[in-house]
MDTraj code that builds the backbone (N, CA, C; nanometers):
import mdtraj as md
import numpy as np

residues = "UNK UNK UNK UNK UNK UNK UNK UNK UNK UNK UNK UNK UNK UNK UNK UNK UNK UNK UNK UNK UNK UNK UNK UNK UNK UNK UNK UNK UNK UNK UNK UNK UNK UNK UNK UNK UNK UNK UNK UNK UNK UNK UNK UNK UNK UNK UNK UNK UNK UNK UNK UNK UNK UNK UNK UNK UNK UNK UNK UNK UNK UNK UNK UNK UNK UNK UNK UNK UNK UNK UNK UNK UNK UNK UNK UNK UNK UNK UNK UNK UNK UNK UNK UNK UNK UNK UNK".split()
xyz = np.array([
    [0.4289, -1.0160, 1.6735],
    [0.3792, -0.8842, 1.6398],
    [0.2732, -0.8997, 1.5299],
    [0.1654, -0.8610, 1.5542],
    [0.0362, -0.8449, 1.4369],
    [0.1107, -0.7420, 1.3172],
    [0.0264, -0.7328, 1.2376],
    [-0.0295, -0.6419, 1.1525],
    [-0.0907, -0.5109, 1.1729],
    [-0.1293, -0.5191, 1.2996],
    [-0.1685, -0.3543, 1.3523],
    [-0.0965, -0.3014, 1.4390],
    [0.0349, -0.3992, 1.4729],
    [0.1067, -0.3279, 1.5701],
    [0.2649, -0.2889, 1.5064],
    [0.2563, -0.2522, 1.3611],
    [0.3819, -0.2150, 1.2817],
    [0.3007, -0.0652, 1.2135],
    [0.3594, -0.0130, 1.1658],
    [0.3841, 0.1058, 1.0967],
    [0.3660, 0.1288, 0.9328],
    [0.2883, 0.1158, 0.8998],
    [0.2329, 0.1091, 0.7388],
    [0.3552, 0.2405, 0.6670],
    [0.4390, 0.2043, 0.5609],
    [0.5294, 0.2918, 0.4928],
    [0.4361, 0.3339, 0.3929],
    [0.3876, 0.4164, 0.3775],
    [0.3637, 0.4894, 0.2724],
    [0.4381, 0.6110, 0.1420],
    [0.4018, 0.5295, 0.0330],
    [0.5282, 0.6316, -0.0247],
    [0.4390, 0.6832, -0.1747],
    [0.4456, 0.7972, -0.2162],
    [0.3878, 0.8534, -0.3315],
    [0.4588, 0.8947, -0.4187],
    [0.4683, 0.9425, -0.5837],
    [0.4972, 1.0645, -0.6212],
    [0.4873, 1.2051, -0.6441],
    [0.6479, 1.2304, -0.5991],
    [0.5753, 1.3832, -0.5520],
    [0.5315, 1.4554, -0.7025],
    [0.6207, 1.3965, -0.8268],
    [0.5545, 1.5072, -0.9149],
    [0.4163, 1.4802, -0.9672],
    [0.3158, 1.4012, -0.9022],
    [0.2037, 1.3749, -0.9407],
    [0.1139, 1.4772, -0.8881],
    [0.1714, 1.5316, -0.7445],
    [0.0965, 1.5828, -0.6312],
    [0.0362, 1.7109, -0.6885],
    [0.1420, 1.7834, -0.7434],
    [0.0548, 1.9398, -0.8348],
    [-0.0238, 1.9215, -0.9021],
    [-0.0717, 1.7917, -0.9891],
    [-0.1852, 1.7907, -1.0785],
    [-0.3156, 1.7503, -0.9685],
    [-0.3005, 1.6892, -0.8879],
    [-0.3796, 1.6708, -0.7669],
    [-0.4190, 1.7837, -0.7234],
    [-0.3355, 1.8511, -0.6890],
    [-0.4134, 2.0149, -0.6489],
    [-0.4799, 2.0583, -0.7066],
    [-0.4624, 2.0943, -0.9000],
    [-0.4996, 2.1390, -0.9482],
    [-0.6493, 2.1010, -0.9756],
    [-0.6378, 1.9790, -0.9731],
    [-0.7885, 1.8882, -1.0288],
    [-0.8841, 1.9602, -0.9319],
    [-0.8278, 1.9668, -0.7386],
    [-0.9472, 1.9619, -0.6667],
    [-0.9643, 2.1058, -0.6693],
    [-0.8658, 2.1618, -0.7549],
    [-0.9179, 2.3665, -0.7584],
    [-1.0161, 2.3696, -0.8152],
    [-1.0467, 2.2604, -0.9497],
    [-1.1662, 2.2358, -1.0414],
    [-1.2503, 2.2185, -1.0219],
    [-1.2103, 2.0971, -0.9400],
    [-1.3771, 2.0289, -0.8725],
    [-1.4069, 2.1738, -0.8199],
    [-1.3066, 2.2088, -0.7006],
    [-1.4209, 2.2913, -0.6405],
    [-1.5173, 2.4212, -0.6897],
    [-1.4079, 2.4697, -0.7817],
    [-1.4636, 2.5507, -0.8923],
    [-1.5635, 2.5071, -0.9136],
    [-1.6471, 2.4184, -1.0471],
    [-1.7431, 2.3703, -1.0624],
    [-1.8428, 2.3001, -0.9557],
    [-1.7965, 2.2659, -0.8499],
    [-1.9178, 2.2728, -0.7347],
    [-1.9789, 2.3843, -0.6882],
    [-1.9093, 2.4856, -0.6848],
    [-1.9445, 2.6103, -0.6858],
    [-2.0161, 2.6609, -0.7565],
    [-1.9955, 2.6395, -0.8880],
    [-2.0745, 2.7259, -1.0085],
    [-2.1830, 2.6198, -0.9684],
    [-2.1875, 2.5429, -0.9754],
    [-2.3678, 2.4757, -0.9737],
    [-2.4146, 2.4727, -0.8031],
    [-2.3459, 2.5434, -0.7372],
    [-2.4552, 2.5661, -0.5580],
    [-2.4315, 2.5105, -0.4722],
    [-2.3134, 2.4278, -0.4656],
    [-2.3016, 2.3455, -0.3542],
    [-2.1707, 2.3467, -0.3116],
    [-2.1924, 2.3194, -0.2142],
    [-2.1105, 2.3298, -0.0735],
    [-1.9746, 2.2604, -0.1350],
    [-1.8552, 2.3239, -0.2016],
    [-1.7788, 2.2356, -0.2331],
    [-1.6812, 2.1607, -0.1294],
    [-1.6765, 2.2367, -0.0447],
    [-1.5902, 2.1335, 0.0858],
    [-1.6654, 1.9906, 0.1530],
    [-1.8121, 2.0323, 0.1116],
    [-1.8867, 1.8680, 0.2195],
    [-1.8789, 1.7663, 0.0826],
    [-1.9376, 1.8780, -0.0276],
    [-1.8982, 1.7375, -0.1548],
    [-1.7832, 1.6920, -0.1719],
    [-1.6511, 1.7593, -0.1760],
    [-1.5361, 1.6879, -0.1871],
    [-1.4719, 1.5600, -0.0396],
    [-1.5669, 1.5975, 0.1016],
    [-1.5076, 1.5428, 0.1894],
    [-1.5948, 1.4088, 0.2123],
    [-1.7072, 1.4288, 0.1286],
    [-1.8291, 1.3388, 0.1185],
    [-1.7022, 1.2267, 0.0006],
    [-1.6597, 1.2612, -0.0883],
    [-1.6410, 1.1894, -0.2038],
    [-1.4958, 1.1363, -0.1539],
    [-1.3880, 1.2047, -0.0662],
    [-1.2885, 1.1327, 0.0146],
    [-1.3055, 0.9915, 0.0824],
    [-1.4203, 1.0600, 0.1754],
    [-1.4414, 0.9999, 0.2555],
    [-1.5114, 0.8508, 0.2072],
    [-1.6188, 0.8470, 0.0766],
    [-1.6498, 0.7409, 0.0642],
    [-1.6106, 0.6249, -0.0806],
    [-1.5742, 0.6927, -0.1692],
    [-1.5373, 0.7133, -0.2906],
    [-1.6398, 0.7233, -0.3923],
    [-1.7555, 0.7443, -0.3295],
    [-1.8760, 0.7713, -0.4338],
    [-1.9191, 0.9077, -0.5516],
    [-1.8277, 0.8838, -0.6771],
    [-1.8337, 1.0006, -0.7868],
    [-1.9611, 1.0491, -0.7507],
    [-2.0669, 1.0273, -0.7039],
    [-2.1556, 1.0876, -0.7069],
    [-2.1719, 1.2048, -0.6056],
    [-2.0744, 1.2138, -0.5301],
    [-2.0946, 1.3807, -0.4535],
    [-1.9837, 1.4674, -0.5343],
    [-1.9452, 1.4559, -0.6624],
    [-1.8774, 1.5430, -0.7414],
    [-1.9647, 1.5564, -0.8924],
    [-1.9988, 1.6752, -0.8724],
    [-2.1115, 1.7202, -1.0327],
    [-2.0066, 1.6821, -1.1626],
    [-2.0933, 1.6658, -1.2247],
    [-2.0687, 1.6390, -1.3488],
    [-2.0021, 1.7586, -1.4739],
    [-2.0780, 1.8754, -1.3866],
    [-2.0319, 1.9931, -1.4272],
    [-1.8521, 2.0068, -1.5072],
    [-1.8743, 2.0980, -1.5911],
    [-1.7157, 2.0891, -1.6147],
    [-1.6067, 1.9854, -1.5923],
    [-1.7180, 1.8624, -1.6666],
    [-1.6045, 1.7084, -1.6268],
    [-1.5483, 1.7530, -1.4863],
    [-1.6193, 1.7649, -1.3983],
    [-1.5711, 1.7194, -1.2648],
    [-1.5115, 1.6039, -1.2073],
    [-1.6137, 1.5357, -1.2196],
    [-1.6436, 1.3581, -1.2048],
    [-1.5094, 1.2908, -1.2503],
    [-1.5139, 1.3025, -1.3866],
    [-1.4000, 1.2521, -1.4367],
    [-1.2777, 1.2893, -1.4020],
    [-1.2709, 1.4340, -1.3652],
    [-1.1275, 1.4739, -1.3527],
    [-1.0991, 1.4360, -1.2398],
    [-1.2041, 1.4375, -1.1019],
    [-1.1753, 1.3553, -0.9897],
    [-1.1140, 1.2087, -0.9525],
    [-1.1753, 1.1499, -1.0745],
    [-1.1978, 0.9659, -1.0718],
    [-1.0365, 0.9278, -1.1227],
    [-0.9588, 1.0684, -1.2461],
    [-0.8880, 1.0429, -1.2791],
    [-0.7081, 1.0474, -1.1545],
    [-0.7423, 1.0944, -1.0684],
    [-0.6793, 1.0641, -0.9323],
    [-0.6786, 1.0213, -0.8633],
    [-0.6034, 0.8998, -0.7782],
    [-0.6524, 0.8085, -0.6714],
    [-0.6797, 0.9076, -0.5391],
    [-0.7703, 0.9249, -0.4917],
    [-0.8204, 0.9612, -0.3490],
    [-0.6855, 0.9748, -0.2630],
    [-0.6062, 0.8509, -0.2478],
    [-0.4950, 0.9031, -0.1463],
    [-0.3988, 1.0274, -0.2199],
    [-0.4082, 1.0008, -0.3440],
    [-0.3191, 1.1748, -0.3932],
    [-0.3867, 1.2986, -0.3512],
    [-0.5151, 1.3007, -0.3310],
    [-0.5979, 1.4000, -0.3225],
    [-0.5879, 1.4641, -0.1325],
    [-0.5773, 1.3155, -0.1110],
    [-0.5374, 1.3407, 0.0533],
    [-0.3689, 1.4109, 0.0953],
    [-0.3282, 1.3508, 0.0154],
    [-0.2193, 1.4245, 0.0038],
    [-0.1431, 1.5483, -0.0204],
    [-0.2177, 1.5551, -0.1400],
    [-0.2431, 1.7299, -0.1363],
    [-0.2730, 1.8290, -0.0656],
    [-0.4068, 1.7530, 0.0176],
    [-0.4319, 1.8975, 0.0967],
    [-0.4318, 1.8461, 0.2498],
    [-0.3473, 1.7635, 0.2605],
    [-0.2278, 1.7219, 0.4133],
    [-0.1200, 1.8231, 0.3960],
    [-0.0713, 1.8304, 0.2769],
    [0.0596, 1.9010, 0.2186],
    [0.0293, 2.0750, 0.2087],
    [-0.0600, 2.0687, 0.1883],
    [-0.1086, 2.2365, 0.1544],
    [-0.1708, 2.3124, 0.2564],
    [-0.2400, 2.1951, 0.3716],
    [-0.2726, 2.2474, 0.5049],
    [-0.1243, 2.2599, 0.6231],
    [-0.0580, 2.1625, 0.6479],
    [0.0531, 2.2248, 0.7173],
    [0.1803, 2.2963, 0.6301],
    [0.1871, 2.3471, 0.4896],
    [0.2755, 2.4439, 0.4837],
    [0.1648, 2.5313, 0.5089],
    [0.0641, 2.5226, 0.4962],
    [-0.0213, 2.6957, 0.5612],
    [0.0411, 2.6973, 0.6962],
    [-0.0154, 2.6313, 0.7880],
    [0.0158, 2.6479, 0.8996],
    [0.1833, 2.6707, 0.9519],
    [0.2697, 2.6123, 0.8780],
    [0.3658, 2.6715, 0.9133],
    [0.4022, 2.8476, 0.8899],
    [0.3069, 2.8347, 0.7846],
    [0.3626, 3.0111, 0.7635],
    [0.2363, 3.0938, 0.9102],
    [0.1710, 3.0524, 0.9671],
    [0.0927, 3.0833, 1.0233],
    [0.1353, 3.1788, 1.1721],
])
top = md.Topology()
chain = top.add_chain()
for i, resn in enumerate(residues, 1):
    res = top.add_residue(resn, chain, resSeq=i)
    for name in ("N", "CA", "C"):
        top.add_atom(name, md.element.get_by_symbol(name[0]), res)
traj = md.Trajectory(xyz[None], top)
């Protein structure tokens, strides 16, 4: 059996996950206040890890950098299907 044919365990903390939310309420907040599209900048900055599609604005940057990306994914994996369950 390879390496691509097993099941990667992934495991987080959950009480980390609310400050994760909170950060990307910020970011998006402050992408907002300065004009831009805060969903392509935050999915731009997921997707590649380049601080540079998160403004600087209102320590954005930093407050982003200060969360690993997979918490951030996590969050709003977690916040998109309890929506949908209430749906």
């Amino acid at each position: 059996m390879t390496g691509t044919d097993r099941t990667m365990l992934f495991r987080f903390e959950p009480d980390r996950l609310p400050r994760a939310g909170r950060i990307l309420r910020e970011v998006y907040e402050a992408l907002e206040e300065k004009g831009y599209d805060p969903v392509s900048q935050i999915v731009g900055y997921l997707l590649s890890g380049d601080p540079t599609y998160i403004t600087s604005h209102r320590h954005a940057r930093s407050l982003v950098r200060s969360v690993e990306r997979s918490e951030l994914l996590e969050e709003l994996v977690k916040a998109y299907l309890s929506d949908r369950r209430l749906a």
